[in-house]
C-alpha positions in Angstrom: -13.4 21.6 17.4 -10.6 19.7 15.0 -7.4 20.4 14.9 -5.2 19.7 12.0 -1.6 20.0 12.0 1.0 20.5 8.7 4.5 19.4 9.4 5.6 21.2 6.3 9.5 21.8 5.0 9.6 25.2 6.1 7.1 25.8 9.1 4.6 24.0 10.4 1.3 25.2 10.6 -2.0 24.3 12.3 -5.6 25.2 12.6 -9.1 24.5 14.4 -11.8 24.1 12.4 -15.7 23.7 14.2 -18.4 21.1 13.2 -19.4 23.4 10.2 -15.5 23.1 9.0 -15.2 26.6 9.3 -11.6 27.8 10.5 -11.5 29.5 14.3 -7.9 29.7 15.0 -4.5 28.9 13.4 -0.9 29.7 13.9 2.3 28.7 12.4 6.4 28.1 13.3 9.1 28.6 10.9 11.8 25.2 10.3 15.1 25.2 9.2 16.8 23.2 6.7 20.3 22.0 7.2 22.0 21.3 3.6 25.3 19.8 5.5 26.5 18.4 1.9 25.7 19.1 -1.4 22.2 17.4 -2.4 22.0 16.6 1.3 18.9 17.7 2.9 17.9 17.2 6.3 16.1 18.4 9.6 16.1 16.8 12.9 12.8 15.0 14.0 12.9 16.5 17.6 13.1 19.9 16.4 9.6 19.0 14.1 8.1 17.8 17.9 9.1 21.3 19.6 8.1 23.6 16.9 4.7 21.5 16.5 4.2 21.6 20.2 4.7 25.1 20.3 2.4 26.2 17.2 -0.2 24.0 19.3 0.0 26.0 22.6 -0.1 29.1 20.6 -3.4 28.8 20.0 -5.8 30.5 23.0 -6.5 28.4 25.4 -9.8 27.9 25.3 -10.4 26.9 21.8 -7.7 24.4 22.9 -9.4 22.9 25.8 -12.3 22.2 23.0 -10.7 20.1 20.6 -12.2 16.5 19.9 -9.8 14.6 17.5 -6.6 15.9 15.3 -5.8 15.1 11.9 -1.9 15.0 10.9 -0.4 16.0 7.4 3.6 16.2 6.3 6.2 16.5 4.3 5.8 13.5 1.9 8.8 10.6 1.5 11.1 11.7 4.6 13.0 8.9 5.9 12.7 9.2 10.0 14.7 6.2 11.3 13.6 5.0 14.9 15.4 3.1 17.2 13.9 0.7 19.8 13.6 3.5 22.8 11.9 5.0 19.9 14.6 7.5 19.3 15.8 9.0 16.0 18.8 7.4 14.9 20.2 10.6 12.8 18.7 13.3 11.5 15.6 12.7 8.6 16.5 12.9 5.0 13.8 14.8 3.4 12.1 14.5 0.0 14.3 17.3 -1.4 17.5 15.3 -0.5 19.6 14.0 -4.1 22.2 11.6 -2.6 21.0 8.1 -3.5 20.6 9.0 -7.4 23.3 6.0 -7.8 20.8 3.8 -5.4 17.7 4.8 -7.6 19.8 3.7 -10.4 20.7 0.3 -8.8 17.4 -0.7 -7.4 15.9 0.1 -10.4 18.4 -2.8 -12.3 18.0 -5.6 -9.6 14.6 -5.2 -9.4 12.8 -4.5 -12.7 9.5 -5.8 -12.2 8.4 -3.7 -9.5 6.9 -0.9 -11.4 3.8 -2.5 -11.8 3.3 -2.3 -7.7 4.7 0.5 -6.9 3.4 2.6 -10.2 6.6 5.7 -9.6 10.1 5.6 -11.3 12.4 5.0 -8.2 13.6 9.3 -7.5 15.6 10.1 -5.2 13.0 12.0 -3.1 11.5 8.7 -2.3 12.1 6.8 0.9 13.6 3.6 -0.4 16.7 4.7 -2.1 17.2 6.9 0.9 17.1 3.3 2.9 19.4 2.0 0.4 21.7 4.7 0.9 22.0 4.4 4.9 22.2 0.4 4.0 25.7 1.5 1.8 27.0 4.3 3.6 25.9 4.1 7.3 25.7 0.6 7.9 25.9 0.9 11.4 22.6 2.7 11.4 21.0 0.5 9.2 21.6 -2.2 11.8 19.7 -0.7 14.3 16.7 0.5 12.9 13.8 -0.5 14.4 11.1 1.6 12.4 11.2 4.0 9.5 8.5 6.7 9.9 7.5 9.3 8.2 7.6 12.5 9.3 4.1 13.3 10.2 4.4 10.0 11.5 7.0 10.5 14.2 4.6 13.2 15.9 2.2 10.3 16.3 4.5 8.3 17.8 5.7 10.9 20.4 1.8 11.7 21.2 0.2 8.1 20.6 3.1 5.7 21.1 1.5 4.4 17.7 3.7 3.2 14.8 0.8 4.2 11.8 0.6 5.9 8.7 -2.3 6.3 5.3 -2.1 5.2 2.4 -1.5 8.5 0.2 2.1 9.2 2.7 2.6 5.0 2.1 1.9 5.8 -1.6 5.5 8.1 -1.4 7.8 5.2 -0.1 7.7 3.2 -2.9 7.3 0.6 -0.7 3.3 0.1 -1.0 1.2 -2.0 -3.4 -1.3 1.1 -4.6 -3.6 -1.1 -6.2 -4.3 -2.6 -2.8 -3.4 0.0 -1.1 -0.8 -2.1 1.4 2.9 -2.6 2.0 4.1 -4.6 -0.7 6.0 -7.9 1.0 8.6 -7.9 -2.6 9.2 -3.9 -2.6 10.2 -3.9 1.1 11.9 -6.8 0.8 14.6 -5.0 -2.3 15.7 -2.9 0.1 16.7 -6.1 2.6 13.8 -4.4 5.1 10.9 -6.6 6.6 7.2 -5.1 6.5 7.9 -5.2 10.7 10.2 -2.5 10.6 7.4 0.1 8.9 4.2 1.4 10.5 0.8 -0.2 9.9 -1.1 1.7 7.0 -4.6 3.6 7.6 -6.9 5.1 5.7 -6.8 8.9 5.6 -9.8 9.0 8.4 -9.4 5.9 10.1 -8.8 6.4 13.9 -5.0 5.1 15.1 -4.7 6.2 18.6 -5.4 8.9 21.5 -2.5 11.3 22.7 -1.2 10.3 25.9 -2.2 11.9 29.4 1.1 13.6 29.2 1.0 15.0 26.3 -3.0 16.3 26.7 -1.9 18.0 29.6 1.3 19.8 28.1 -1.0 20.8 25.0 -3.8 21.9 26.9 -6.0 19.7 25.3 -8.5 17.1 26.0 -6.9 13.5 25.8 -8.5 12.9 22.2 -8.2 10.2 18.9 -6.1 11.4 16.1 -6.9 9.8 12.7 -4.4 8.6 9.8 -4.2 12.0 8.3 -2.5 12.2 5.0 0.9 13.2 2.8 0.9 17.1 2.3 -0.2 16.9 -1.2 -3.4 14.7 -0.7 -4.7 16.7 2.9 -3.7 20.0 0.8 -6.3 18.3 -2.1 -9.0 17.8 0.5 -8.8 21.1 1.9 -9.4 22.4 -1.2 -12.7 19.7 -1.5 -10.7 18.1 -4.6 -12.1 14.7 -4.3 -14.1 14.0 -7.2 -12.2 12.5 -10.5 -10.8 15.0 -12.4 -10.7 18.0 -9.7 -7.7 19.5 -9.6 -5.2 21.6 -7.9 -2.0 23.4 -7.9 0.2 23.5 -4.8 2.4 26.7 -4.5 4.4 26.1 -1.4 8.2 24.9 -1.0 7.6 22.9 -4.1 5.1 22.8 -6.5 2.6 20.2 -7.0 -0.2 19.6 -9.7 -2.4 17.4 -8.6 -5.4 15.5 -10.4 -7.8 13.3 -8.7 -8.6 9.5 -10.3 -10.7 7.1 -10.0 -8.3 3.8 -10.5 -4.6 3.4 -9.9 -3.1 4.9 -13.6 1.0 4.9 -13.2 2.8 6.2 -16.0 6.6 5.7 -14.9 8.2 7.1 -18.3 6.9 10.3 -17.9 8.0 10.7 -13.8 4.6 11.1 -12.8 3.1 10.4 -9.8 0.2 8.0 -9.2 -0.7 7.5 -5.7 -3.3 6.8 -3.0 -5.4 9.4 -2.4 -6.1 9.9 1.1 -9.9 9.2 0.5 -10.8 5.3 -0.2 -11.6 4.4 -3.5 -9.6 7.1 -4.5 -6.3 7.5 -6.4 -4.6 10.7 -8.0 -1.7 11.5 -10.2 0.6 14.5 -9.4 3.3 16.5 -11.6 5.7 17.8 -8.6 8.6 20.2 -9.5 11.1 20.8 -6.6 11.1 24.7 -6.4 8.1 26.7 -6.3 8.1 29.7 -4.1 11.4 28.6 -2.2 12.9 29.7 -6.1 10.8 32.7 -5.4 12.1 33.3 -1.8 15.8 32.3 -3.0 15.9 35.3 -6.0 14.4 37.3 -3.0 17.1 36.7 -0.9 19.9 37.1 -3.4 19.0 40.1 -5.0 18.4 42.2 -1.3 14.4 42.2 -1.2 13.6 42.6 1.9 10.6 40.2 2.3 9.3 38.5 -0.1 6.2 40.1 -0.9 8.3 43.2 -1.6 9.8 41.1 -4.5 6.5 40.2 -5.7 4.9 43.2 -5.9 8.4 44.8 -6.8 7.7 42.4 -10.2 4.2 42.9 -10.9 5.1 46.6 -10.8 7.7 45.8 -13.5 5.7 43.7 -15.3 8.3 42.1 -17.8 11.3 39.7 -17.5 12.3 41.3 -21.1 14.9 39.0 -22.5 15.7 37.1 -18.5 14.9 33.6 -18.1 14.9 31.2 -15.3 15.7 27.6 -14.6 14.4 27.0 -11.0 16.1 23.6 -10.5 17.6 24.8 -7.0 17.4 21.4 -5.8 17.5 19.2 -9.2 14.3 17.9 -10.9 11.4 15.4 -10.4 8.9 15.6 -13.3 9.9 15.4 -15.8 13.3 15.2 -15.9 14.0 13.0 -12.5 17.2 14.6 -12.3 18.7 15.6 -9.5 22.0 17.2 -10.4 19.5 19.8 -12.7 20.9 23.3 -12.2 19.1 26.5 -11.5 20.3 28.7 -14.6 19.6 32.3 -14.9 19.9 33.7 -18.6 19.9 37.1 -20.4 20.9 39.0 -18.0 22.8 42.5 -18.7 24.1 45.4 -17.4 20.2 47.3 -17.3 18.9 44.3 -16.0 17.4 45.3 -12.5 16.2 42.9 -9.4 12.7 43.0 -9.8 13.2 41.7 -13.8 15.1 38.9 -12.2 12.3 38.1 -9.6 10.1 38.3 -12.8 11.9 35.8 -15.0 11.5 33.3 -11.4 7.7 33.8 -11.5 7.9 33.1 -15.0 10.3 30.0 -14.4 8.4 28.0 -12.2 5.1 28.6 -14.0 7.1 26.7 -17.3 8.6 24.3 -15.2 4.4 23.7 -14.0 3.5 23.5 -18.0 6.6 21.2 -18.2 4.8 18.9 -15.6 1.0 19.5 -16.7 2.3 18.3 -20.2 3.3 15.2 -18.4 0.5 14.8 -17.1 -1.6 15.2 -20.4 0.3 12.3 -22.0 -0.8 10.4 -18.9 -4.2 10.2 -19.0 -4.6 13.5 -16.7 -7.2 15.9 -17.6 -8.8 19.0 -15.9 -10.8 22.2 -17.0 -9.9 24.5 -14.0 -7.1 24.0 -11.2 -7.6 25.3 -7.1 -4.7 27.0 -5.8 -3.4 26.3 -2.5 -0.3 27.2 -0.3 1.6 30.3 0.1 1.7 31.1 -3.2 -1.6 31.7 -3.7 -1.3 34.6 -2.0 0.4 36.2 -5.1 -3.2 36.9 -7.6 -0.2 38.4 -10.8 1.7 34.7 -10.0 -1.2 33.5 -11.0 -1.9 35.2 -13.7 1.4 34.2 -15.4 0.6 30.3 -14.4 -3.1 30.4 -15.8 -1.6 31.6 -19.1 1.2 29.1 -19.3 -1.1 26.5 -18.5 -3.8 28.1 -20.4 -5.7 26.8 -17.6 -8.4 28.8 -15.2 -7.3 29.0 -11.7 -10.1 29.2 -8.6 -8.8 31.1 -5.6 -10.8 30.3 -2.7 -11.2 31.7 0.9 -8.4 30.2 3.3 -6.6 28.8 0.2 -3.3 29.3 2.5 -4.3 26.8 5.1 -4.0 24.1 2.3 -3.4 20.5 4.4 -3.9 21.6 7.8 -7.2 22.2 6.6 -7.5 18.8 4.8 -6.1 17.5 7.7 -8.9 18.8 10.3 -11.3 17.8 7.6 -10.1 14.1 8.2 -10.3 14.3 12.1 -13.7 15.9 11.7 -14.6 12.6 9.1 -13.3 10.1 11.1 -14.4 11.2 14.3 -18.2 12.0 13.2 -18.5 9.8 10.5 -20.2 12.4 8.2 -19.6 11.9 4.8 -16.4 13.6 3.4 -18.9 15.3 0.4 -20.6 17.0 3.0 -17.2 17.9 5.0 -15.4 18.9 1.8 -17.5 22.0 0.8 -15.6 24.2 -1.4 -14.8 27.6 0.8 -16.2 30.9 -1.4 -14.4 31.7 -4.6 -12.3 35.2 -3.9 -10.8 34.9 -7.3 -10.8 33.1 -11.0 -8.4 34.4 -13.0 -8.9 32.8 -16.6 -6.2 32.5 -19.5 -6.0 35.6 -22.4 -5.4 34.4 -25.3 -2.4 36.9 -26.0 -0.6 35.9 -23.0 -1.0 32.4 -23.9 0.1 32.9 -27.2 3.0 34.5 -25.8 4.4 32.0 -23.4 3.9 29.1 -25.6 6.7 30.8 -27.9 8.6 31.8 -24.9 8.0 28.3 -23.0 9.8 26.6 -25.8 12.5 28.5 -25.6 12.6 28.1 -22.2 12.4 24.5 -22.5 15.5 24.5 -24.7 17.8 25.8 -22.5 17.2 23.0 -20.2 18.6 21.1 -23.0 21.7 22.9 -24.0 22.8 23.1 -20.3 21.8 20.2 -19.1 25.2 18.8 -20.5 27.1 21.0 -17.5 25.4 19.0 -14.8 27.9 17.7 -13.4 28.6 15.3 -10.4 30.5 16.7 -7.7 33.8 15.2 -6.8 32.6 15.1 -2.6 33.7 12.0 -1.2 30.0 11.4 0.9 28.3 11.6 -3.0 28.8 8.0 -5.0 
């Protein structure tokens, strides 16, 4: 038995997969966000250790006592700053966070050859500008660090004592040499940081420590290895066996992430895509990430008096039509491809007969064109697919997808345990690492539940619409305005 655990943004989530890779147990714990300023988002590293511990322990004991390794998968480009008692020293800044946009911008001018090395424009979801902004605002803090993790990271510490990532998280710090898949001695060193203050860099199934004796005995599991692991977006990849160049998949959780896998490191900064270390090696992949996918979906929910969630999806699909509603789902700014964090959600057409499940229609229908936004991106990249694998929570929603396939004009695969997404990827890596099989033999794709292919009239139709769409990004992108709070500079 494997375990693999997702420290996600909103829950974290973890399964037990046997030899064969099949799933045998899984359980999940919600998270909560603290937004204490505006673009400020952040969570509290202790609280990712309690919650993770108790999704562990909720699995039966038995299965429990059986596991042989564990495979770790997180929230990408959180900045978890560690003291020398190996303590946080405040609460993590996640990837969603938007503060050090005026960071991005400076690092960016005193340092203009580092794109070819790190291969990403400088966001502010990434970890170094986050750094940069602790160096400038909390300089105190910044004196004391001792290590910057990242999330996933920090539950190996508190298990292993180890200070270790992979390559595909390292990838999101803009801190690592891609190419060579290593910390990069001149990108650490622009944000006045030594390559001893981060954690050593694995790959994705290399072996980096056993759990303590403690620790196995408050799980209820056997003292056991736990490999590298990977970054949400690469174990969520590998769960869904896309390994080979050119698989693909889409990513429907908190955010939304299209991800293609390459064969070589292929950066193309203008267009804010992604090109990272995948969490295989020898592999690379480029991703298209938007910063609200279903948390847009769950936010419309919320403010319109659904009850759950999948009331307002089926609520929609019942409807069938945003008629003349559209949605900007920028809840939390932009990455690709705007790289704009002061973006603004924007809802549009709305009128007196306009109803709540039109409005949860025009947010399926937003984040699917924000996804063609990002695929187009990709396209003008060197990115190329014929069908995408869903994953995440999302995918749980088969009329969702019928409105992405046809704004991608793409066909979608909906596999068995599709939900799972990087805790499975995750196990798959423990049970790699630990066996030594090969990962092609791991990685078999789960049975197809459902393909759902693009109609030509639908497509048709939201390729007039989409451009509309896209202009109104344009004509209101002019009232994005920076707030006058005194923490935002």
């Amino acid at each position: 038995m494997y375990l693999g655990i997702d420290l996600g943004t909103s829950s974290v989530k973890v399964i037990v997969i046997d030899d064969n890779g099949i799933i045998t147990a899984q359980s999940s714990r919600v998270l909560s966000i603290s937004h204490p300023h505006p673009l400020w988002s952040e969570q509290n590293p202790n609280d990712w250790l309690n919650i993770a511990e108790k999704a562990i322990t909720d699995l039966p004991k038995k299965i429990r006592s059986k596991i042989q390794g564990i495979g770790l998968s997180g929230q990408m480009h959180g900045a978890v700053l560690i003291d020398k008692k190996n303590q946080p020293l405040r609460p993590a800044i996640l990837w969603n966070d938007g503060r050090s946009f005026k960071e991005c911008h400076d690092l960016e001018r005193n340092n203009p050859n580092l794109g070819s090395i790190i291969g990403n424009q400088i966001m502010p979801g990434f970890t170094s500008p986050k750094l940069a902004w602790i160096k400038e605002h909390e300089p105190k803090i910044f004196s004391l660090i001792h290590k910057i993790l990242l999330p996933k990271d920090f539950l190996r510490l508190a298990w292993c004592g180890e200070y270790a990532t992979d390559t595909s998280d390292a990838s999101g710090t803009l801190w690592l040499d891609i190419k060579k898949r290593s910390w990069s001695e001149a990108a650490v060193n622009a944000s006045d940081l030594s390559i001893q203050q981060l954690p050593n860099v694995f790959e994705g199934n290399e072996i980096t420590g056993k759990i303590s004796d403690s620790v196995a005995q408050r799980l209820g599991i056997p003292r056991v290895p736990v490999v590298a692991g990977a970054g949400d977006q690469a174990a969520g990849a590998i769960g869904a066996s896309v390994i080979n160049p050119n698989d693909a998949s889409l990513s429907l959780g908190t955010s939304g992430v299209l991800f293609i896998t390459t064969n070589g490191f292929l950066p193309n900064i203008k267009q804010g895509i992604h090109a990272f270390c995948h969490a295989i090696p020898e592999r690379w992949h480029q991703m298209a990430v938007i910063l609200s996918a279903t948390y847009a979906i769950d936010w419309c929910s919320n403010l319109t008096g659904f009850k759950s969630s999948k009331d307002a999806y089926h609520a929609a699909e019942k409807k069938g039509t945003s008629e003349n509603v559209m949605f900007l789902p920028y809840l939390t700014g932009e990455r690709t491809p705007h790289n704009n964090p002061h973006a603004q959600a924007v809802l549009f057409g709305l009128q007196a007969s306009t109803d709540k499940a039109t409005i949860i229609h025009a947010a399926l229908e937003g984040v699917a064109f924000a996804l063609a936004d990002g695929y187009s991106a990709l396209k003008t990249a060197g990115g190329h697919c014929d069908s995408i694998s869903v994953i995440g929570g999302g995918s749980q929603s088969l009329y969702w997808g019928k409105i992405i396939a046809n704004c991608l004009n793409k066909t979608l695969i909906y596999r068995n345990d599709a939900e799972t997404g990087p805790a499975k990827g995750a196990a798959f890596l423990a049970l790699h690492g630990i066996t030594g099989n090969d990962i092609k033999t791991i990685c078999k794709p789960s049975p197809i539940k459902e393909t759902i292919e693009a109609e030509k009239n639908y497509t048709e139709f939201y390729a007039q619409k989409f451009q509309t769409w896209q202009s109104l990004y344009q004509e209101t992108k002019q009232f994005n305005q920076i707030n006058n709070d005194p923490y935002v500079t």
